[in-house]
N, C-alpha and C positions, 0 to 999 in steps of 0.2 A: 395428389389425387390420380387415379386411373385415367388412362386414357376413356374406357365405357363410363366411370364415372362422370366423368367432363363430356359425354356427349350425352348424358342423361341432361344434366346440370346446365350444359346450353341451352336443350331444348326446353326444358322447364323456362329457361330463361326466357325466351321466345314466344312463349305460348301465357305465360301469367306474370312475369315480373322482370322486366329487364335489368332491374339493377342489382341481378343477380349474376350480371358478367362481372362486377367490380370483384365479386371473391373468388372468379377463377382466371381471370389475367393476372400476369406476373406487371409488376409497378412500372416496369417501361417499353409494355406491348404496344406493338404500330399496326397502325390499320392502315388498309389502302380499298377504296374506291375506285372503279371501273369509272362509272362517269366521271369524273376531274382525273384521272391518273398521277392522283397524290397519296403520300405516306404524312400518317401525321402519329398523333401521342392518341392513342385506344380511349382514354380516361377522358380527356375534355370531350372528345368526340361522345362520348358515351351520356356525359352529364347533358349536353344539347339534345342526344336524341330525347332523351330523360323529359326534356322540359318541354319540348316538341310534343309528345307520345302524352303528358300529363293534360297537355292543353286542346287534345284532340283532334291535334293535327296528321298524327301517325297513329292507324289501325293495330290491333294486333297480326300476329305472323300466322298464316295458316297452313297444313300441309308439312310441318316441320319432319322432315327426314334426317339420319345423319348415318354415315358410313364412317369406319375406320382407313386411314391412309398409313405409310409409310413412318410417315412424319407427323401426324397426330388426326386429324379428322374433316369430314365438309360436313356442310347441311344446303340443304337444298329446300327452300318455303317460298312465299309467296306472301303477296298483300294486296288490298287492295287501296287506293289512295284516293281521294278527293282528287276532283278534276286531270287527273294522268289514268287512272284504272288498274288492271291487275299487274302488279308488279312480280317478276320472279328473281330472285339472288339465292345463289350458291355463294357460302363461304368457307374459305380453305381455311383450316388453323394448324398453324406448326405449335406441337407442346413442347418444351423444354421443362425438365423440374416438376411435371406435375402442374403446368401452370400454362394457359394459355400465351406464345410469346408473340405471335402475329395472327392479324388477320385479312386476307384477301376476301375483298367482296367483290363478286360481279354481278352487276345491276343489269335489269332487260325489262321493257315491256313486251305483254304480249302483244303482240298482230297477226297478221295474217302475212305473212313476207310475198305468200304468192301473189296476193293482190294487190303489194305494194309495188311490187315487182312489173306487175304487168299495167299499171298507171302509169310507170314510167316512159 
């Protein structure tokens, strides 16, 4: 697949069916999360959000954006969650082969930083 392919096919994913990343990661793509600063296996991680998202614990993505990089693509969306509020994550993805091989997520809620800032 295309690199614009694969960022069509992401955000499709993102927007109506997530378990439409299983056919554009390659079989031993690693994710990593901002919040824990862990790499793990894409696929297990993917079948939990799956069961999560099925049982209405996780919103769909809104706002899905995606730009081309060097090295394959980001997307930039947003959620919003039960009891935490609007969430924003950009994800980097390196393609190799036509196939999603990594992905970098950086998690953020929104605030106000200036008025976190000045409570301090």
């Amino acid at each position: 697949m295309s690199t614009e392919q694969l960022m069509q096919r992401f955000a499709a994913a993102l927007e109506t069916d997530i378990s439409i990343l299983k056919e554009l990661c390659s079989e031993n793509c690693k994710l990593w999360h901002s919040n824990d600063n862990v790499w793990m296996e894409q696929r297990p991680a993917l079948e939990a959000f799956m069961v999560a998202q099925q049982a209405g614990m996780i919103p769909k993505f809104d706002e899905v954006r995606t730009m081309a990089t060097a090295n394959g693509f980001l997307a930039q969306t947003s959620l919003t969650m039960p009891k935490i509020g609007k969430i924003h994550a950009l994800q980097l993805m390196t393609v190799k082969d036509g196939r999603i091989s990594s992905i970098e997520e950086y998690i953020g809620p929104e605030m106000d930083l200036a008025a976190r800032l000045a409570e301090a």
